[in-house]
PyMOL Python script that loads the backbone (N, CA, C, O; Angstrom):
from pymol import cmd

cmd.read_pdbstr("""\
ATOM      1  N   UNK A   1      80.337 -13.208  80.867  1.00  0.00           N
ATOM      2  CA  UNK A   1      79.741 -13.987  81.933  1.00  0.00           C
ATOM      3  C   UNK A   1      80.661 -13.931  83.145  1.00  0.00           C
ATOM      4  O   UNK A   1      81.879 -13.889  82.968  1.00  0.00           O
ATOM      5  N   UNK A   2      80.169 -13.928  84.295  1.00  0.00           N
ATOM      6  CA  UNK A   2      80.883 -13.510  85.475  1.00  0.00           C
ATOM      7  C   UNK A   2      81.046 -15.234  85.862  1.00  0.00           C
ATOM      8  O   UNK A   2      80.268 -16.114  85.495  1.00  0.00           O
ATOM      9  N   UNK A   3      82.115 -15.390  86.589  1.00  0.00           N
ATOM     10  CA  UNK A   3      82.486 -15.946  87.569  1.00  0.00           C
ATOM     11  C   UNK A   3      82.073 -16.256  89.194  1.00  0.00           C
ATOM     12  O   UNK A   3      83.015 -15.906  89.906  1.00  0.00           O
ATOM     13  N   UNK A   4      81.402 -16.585  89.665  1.00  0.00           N
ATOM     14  CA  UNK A   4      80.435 -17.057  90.545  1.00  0.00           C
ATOM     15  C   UNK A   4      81.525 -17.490  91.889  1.00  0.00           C
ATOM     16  O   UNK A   4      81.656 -18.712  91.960  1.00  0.00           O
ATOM     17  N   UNK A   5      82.329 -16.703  92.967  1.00  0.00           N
ATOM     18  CA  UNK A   5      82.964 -17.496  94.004  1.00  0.00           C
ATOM     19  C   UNK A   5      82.635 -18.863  94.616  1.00  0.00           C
ATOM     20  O   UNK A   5      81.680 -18.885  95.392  1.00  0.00           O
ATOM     21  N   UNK A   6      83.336 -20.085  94.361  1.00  0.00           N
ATOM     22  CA  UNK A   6      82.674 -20.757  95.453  1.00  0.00           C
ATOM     23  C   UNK A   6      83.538 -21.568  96.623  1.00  0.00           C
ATOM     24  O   UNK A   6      83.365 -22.635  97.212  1.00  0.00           O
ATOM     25  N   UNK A   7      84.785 -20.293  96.676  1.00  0.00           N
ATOM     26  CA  UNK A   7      85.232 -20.714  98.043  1.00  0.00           C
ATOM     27  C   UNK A   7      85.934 -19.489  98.176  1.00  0.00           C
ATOM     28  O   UNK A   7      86.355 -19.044  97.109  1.00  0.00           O
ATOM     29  N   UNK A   8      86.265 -18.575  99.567  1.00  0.00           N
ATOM     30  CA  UNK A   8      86.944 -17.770 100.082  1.00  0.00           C
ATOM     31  C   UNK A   8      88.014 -17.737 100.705  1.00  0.00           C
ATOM     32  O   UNK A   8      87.799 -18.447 101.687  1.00  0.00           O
ATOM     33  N   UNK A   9      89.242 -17.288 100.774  1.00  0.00           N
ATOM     34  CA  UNK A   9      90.107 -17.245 101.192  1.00  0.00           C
ATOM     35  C   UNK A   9      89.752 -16.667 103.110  1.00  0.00           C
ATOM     36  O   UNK A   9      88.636 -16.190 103.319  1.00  0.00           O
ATOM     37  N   UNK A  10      90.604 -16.758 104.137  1.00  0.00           N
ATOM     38  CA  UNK A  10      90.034 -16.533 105.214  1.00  0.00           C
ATOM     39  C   UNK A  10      89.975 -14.533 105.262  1.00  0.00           C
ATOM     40  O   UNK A  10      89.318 -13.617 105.758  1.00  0.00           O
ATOM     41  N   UNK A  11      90.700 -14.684 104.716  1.00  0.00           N
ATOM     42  CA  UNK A  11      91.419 -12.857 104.385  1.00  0.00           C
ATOM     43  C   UNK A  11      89.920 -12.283 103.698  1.00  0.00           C
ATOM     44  O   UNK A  11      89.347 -11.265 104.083  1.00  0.00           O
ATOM     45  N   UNK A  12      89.445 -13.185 102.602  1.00  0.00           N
ATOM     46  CA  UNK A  12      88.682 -12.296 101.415  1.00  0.00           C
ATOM     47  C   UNK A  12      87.213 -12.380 102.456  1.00  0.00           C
ATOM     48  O   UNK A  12      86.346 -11.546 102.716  1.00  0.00           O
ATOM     49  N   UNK A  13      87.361 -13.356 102.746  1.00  0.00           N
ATOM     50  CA  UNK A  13      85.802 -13.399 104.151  1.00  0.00           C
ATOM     51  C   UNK A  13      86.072 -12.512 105.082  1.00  0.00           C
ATOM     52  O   UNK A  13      85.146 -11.716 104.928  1.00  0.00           O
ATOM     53  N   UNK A  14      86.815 -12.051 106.075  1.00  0.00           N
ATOM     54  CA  UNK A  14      87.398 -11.098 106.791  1.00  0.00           C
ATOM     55  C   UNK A  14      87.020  -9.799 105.981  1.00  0.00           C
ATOM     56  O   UNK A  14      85.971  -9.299 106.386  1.00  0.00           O
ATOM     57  N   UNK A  15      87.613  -9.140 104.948  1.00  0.00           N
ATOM     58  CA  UNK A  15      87.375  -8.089 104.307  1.00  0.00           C
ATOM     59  C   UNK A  15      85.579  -7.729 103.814  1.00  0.00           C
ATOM     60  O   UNK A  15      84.954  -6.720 104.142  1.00  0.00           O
ATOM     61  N   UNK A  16      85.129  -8.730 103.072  1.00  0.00           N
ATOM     62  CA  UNK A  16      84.196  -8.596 102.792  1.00  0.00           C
ATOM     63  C   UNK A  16      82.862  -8.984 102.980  1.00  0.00           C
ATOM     64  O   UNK A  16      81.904  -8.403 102.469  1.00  0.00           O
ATOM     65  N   UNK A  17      82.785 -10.164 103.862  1.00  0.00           N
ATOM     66  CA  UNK A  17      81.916 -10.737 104.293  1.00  0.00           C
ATOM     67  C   UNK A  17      81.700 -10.439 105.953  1.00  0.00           C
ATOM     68  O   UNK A  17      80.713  -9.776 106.272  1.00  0.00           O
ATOM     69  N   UNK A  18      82.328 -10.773 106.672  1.00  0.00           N
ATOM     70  CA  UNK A  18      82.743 -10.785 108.179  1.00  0.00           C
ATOM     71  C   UNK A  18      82.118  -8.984 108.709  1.00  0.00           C
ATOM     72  O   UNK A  18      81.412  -8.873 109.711  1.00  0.00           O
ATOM     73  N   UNK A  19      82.437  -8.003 108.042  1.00  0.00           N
ATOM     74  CA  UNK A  19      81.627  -6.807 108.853  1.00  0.00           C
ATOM     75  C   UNK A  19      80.199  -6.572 108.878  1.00  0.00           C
ATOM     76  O   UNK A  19      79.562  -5.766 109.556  1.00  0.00           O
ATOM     77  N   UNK A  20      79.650  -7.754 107.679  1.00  0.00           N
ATOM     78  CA  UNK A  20      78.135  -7.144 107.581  1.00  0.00           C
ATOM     79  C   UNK A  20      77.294  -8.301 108.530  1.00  0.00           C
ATOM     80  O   UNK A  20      76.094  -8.154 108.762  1.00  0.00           O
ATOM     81  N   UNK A  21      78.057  -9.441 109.036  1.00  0.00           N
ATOM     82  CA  UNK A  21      77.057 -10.308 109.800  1.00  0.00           C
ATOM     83  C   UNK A  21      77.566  -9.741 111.228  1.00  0.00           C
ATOM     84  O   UNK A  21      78.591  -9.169 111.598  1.00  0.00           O
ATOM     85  N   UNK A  22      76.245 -10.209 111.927  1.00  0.00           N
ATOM     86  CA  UNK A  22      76.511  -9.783 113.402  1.00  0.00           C
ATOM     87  C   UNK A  22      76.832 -11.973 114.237  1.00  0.00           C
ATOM     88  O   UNK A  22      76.661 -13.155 113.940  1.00  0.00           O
ATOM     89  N   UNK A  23      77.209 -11.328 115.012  1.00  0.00           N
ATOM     90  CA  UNK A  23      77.429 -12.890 115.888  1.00  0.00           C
ATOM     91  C   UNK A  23      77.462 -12.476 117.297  1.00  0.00           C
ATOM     92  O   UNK A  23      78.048 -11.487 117.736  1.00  0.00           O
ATOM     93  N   UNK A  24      76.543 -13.621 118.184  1.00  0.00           N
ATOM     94  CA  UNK A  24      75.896 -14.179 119.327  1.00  0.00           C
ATOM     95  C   UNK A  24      77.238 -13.672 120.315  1.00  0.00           C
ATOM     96  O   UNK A  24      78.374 -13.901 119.901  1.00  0.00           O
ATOM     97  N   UNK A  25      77.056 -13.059 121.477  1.00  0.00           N
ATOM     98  CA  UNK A  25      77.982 -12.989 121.909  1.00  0.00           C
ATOM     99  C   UNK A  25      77.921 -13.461 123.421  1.00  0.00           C
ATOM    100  O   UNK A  25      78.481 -12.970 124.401  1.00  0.00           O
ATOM    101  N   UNK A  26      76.918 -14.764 123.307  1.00  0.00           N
ATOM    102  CA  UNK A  26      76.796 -15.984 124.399  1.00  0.00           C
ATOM    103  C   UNK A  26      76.004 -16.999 124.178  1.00  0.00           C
ATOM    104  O   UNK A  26      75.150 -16.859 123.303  1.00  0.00           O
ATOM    105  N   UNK A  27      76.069 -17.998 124.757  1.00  0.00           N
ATOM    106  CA  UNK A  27      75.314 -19.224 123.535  1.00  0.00           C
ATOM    107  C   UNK A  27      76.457 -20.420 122.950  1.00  0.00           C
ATOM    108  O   UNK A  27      77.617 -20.537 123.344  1.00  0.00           O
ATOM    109  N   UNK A  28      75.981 -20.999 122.222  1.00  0.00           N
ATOM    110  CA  UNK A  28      76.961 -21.978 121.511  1.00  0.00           C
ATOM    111  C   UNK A  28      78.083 -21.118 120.469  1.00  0.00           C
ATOM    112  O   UNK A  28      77.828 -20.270 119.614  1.00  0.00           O
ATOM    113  N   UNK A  29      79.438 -21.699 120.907  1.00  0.00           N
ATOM    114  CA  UNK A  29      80.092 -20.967 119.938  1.00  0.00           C
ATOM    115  C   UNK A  29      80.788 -22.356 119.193  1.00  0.00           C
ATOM    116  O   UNK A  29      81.179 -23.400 119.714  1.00  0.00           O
ATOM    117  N   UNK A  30      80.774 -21.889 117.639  1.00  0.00           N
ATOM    118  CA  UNK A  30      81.087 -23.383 116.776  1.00  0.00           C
ATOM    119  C   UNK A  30      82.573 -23.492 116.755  1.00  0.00           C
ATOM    120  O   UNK A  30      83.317 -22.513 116.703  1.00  0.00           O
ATOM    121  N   UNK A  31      83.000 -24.839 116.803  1.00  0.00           N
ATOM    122  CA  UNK A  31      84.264 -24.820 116.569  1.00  0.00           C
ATOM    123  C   UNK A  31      84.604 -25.115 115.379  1.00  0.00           C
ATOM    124  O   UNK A  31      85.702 -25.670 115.329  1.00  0.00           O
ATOM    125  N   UNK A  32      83.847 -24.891 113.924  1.00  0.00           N
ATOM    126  CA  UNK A  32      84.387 -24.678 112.937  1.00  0.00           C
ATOM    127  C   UNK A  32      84.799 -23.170 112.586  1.00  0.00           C
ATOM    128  O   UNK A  32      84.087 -22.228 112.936  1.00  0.00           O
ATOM    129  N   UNK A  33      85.656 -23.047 112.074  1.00  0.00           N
ATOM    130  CA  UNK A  33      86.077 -21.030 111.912  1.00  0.00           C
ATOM    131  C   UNK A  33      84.936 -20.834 110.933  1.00  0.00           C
ATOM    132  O   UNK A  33      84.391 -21.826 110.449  1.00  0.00           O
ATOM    133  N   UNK A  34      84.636 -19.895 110.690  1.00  0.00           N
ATOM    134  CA  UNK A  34      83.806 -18.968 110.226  1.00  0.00           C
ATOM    135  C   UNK A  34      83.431 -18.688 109.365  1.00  0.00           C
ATOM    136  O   UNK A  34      82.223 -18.617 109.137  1.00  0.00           O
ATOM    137  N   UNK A  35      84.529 -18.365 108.392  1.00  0.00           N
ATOM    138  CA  UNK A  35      85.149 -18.724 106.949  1.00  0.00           C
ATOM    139  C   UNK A  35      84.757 -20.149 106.694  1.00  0.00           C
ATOM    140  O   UNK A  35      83.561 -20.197 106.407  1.00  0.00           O
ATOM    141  N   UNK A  36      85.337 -21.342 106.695  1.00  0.00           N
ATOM    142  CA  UNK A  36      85.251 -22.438 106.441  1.00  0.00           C
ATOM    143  C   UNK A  36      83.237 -22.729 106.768  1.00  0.00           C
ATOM    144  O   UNK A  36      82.722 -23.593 106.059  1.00  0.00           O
ATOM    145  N   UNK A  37      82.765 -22.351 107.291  1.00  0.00           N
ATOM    146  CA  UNK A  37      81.239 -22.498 107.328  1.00  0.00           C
ATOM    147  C   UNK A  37      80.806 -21.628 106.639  1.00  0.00           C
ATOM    148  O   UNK A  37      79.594 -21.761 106.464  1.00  0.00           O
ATOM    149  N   UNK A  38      81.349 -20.552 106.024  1.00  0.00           N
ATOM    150  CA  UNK A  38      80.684 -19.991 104.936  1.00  0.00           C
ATOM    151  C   UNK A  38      80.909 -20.491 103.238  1.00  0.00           C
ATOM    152  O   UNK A  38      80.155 -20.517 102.265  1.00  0.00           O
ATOM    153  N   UNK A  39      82.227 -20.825 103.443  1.00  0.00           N
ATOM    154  CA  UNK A  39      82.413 -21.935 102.147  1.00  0.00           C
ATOM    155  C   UNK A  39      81.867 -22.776 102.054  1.00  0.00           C
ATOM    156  O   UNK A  39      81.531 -23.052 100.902  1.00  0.00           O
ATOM    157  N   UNK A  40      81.352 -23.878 103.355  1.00  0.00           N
ATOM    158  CA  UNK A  40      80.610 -24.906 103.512  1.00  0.00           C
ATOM    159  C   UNK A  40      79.544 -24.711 102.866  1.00  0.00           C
ATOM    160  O   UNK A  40      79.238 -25.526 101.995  1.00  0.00           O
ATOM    161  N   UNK A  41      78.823 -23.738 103.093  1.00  0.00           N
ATOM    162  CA  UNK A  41      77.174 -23.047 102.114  1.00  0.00           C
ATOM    163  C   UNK A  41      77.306 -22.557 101.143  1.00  0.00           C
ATOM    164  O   UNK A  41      76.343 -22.628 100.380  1.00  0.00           O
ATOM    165  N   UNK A  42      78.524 -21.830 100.680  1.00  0.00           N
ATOM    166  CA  UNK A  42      78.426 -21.702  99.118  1.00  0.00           C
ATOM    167  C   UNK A  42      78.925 -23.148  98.243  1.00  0.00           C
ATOM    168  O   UNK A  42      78.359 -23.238  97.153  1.00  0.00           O
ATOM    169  N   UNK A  43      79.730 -24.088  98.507  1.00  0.00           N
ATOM    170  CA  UNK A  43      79.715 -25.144  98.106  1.00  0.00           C
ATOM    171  C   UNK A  43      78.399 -25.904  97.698  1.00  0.00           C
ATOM    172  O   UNK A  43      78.115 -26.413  96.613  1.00  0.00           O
ATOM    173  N   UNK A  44      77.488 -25.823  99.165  1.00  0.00           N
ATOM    174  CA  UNK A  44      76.131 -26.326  99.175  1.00  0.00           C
ATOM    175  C   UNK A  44      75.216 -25.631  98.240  1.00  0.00           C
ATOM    176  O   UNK A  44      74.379 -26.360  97.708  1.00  0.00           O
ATOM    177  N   UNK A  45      75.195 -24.200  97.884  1.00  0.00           N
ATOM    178  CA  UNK A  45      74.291 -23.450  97.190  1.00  0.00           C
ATOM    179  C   UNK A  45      75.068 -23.861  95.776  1.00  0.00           C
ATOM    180  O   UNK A  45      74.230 -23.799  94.877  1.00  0.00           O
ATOM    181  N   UNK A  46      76.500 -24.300  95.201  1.00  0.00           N
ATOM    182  CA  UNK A  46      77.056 -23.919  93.903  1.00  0.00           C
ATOM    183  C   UNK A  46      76.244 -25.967  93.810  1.00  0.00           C
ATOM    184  O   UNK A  46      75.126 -26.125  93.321  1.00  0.00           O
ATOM    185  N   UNK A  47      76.840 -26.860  94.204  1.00  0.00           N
ATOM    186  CA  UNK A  47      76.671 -28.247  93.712  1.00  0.00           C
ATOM    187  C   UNK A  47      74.852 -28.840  93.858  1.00  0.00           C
ATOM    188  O   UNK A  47      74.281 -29.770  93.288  1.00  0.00           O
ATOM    189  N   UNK A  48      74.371 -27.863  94.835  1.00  0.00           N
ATOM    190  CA  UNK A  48      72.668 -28.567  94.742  1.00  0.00           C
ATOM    191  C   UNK A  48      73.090 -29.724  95.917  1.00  0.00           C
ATOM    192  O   UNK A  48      72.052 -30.272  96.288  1.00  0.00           O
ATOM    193  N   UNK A  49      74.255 -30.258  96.606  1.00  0.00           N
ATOM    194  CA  UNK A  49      73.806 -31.404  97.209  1.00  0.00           C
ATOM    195  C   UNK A  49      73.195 -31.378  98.252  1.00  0.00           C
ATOM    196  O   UNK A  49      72.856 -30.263  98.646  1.00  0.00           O
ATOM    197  N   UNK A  50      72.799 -32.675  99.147  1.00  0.00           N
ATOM    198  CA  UNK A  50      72.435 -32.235 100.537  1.00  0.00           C
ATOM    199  C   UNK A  50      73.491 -32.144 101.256  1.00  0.00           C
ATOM    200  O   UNK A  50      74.597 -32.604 100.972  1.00  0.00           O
ATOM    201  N   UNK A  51      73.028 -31.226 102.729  1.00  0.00           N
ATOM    202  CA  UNK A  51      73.656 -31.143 103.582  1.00  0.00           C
ATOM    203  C   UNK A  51      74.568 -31.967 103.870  1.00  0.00           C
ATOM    204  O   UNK A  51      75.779 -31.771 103.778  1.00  0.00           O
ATOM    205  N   UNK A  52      73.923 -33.102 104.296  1.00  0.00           N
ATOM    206  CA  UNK A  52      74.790 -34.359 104.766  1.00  0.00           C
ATOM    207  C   UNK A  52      76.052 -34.770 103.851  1.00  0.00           C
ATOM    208  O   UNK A  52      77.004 -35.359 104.362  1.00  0.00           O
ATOM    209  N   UNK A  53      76.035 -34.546 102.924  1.00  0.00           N
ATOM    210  CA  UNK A  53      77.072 -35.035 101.683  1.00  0.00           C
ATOM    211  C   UNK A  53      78.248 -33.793 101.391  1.00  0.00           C
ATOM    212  O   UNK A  53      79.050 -33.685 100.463  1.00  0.00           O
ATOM    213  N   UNK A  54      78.021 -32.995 102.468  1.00  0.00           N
ATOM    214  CA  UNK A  54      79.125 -31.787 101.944  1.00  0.00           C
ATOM    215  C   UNK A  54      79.908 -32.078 102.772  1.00  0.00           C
ATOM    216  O   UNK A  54      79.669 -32.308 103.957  1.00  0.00           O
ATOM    217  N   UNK A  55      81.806 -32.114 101.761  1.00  0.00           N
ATOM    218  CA  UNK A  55      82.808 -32.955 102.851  1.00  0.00           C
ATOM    219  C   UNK A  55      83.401 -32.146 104.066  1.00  0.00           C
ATOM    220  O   UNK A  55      84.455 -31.509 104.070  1.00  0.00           O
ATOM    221  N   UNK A  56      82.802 -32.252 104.751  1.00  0.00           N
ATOM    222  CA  UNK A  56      83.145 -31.166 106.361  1.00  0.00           C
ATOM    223  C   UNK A  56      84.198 -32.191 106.661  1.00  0.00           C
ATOM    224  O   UNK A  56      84.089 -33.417 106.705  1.00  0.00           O
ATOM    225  N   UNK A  57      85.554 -31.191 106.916  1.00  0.00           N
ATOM    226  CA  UNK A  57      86.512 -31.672 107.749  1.00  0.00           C
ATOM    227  C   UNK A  57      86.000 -32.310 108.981  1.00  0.00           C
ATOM    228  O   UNK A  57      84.867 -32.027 109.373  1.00  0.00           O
ATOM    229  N   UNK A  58      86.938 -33.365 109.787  1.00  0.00           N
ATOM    230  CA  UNK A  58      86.344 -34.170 111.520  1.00  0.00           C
ATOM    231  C   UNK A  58      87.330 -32.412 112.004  1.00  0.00           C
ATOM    232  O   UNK A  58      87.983 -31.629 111.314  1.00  0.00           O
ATOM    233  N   UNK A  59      86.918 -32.441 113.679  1.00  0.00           N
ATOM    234  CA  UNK A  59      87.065 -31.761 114.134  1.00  0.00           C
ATOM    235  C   UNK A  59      88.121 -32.119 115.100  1.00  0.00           C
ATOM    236  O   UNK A  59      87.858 -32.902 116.014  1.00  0.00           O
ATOM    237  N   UNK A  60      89.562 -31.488 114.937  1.00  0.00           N
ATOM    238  CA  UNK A  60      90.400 -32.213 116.396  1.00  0.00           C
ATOM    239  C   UNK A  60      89.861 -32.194 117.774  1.00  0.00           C
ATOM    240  O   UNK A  60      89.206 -31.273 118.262  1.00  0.00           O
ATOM    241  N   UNK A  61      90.284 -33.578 118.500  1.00  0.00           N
ATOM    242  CA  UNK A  61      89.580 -33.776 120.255  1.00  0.00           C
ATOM    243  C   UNK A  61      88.365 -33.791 119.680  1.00  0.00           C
ATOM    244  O   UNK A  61      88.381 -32.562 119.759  1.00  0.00           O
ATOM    245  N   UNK A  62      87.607 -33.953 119.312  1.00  0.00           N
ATOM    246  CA  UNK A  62      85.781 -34.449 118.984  1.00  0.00           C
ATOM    247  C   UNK A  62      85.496 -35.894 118.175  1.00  0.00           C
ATOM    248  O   UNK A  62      86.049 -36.310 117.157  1.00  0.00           O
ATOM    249  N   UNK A  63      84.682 -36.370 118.797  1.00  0.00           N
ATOM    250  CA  UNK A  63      84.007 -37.398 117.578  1.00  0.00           C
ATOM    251  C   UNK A  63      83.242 -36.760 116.351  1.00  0.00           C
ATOM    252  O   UNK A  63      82.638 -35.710 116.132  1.00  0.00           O
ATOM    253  N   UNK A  64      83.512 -37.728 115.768  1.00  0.00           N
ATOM    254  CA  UNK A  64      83.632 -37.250 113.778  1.00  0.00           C
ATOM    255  C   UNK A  64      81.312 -36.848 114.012  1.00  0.00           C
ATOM    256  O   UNK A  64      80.351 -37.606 114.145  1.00  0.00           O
ATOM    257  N   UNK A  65      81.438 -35.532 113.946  1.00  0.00           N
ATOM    258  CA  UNK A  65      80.064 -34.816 113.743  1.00  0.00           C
ATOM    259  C   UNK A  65      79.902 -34.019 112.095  1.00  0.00           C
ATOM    260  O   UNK A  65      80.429 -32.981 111.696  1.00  0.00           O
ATOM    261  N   UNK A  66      78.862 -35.072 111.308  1.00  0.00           N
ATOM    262  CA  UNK A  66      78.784 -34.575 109.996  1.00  0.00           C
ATOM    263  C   UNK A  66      77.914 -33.343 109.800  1.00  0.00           C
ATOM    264  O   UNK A  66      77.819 -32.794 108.703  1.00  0.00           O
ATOM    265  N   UNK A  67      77.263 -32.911 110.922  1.00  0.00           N
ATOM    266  CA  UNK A  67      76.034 -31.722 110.536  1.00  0.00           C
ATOM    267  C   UNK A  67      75.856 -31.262 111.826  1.00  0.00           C
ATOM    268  O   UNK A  67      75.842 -32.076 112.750  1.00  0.00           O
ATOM    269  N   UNK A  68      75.691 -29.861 112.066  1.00  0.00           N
ATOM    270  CA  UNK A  68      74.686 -29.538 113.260  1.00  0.00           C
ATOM    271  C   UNK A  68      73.630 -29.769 113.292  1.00  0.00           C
ATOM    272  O   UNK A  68      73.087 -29.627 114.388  1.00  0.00           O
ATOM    273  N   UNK A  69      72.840 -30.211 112.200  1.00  0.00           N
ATOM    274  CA  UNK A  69      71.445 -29.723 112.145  1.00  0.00           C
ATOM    275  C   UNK A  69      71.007 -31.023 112.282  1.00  0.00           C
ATOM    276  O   UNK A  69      71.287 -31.991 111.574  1.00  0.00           O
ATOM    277  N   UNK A  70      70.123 -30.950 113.488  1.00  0.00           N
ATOM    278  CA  UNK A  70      69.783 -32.327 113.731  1.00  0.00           C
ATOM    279  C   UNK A  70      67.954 -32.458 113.228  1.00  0.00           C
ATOM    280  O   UNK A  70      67.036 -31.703 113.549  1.00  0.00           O
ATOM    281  N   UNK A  71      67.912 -33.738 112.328  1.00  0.00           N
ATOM    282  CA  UNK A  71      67.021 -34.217 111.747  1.00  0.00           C
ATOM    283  C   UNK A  71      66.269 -34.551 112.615  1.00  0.00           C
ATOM    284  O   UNK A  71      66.455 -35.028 113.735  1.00  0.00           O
ATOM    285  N   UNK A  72      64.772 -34.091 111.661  1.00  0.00           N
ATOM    286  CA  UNK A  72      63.572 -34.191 112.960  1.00  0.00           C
ATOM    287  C   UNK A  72      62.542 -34.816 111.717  1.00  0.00           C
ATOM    288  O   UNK A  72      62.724 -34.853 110.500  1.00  0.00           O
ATOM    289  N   UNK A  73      61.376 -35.291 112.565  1.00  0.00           N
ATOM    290  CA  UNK A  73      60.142 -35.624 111.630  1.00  0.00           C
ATOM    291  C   UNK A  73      58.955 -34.734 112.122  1.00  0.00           C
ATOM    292  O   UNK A  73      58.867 -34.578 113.339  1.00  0.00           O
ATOM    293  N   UNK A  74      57.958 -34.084 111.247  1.00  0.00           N
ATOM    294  CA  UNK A  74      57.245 -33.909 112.096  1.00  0.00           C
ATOM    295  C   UNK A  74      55.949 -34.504 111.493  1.00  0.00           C
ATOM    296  O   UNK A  74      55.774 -34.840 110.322  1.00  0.00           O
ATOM    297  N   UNK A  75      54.967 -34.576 112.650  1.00  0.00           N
ATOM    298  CA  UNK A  75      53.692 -35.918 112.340  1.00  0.00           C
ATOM    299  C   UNK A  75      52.742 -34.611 112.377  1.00  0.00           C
ATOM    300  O   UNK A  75      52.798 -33.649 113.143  1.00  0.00           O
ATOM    301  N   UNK A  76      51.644 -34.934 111.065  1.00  0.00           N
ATOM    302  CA  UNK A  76      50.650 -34.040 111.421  1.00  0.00           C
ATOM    303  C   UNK A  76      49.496 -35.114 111.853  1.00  0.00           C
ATOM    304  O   UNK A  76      49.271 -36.180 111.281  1.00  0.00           O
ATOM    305  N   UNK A  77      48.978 -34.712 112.724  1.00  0.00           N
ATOM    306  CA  UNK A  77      47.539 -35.989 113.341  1.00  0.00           C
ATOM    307  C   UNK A  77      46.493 -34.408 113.722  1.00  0.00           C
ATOM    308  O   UNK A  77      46.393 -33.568 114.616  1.00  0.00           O
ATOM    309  N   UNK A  78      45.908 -34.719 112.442  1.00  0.00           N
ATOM    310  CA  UNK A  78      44.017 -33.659 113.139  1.00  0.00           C
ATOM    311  C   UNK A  78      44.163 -32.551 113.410  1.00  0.00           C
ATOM    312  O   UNK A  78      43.378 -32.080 114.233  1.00  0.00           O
ATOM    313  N   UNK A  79      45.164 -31.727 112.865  1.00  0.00           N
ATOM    314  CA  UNK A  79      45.852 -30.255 113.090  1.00  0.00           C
ATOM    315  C   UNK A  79      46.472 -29.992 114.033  1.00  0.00           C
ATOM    316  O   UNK A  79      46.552 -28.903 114.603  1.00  0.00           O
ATOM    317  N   UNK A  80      47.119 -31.264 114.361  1.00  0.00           N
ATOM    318  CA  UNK A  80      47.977 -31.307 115.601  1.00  0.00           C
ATOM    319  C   UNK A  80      49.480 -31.563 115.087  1.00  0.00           C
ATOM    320  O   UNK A  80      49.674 -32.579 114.420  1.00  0.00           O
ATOM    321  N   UNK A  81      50.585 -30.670 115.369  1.00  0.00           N
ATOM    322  CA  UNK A  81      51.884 -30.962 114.845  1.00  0.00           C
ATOM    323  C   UNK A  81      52.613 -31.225 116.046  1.00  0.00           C
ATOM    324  O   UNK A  81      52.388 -30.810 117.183  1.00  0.00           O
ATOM    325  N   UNK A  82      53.799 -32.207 115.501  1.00  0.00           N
ATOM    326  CA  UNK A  82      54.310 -33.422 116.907  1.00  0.00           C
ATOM    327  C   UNK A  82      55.378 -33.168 116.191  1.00  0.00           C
ATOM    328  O   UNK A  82      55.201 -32.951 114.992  1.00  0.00           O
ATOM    329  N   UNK A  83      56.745 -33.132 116.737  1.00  0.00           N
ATOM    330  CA  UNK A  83      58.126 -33.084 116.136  1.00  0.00           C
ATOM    331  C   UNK A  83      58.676 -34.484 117.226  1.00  0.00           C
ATOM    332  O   UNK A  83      58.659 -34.502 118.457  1.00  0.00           O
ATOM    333  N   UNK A  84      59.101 -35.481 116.356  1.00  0.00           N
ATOM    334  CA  UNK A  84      59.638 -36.725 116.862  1.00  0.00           C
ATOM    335  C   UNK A  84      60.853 -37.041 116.364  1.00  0.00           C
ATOM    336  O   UNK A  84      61.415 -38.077 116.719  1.00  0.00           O
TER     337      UNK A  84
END
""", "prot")
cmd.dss("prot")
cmd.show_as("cartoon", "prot")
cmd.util.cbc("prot")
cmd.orient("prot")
């Protein structure tokens, strides 16, 4: 039975991960490194939890931001979709 990674060294992401994604080269750039947001999702894919509950370091000079992903609702009314 294999062994399943569920965190990377910044080196082993660099080598093996890091040449096959492409990245935005204007736009929002994150100030979490790169590495550390890819551990962030294999953590999330190995434990099942939600988003919100995965322990993301605070960010120095920023107020403490637990997620990018900002929560939305959306209303269906009569085949009409409303994001509130």
């Amino acid at each position: 039975m294999s062994k399943i990674p569920t965190k990377l060294t910044e080196k082993q992401f660099m080598e093996h991960i890091d040449p096959y994604l492409s990245w935005a080269k204007r736009g929002f750039t994150c100030q979490i490194p790169r590495y550390k947001v890819f551990n962030y999702i294999l953590y999330w894919l190995h434990t099942g939890c939600q988003w919100e509950e995965i322990p993301i370091a605070s960010i120095p000079g920023s107020e403490k931001k637990r997620s990018a992903i900002v929560p939305s609702t959306s209303i269906f009314l009569a085949g009409a979709t409303m994001a509130v």
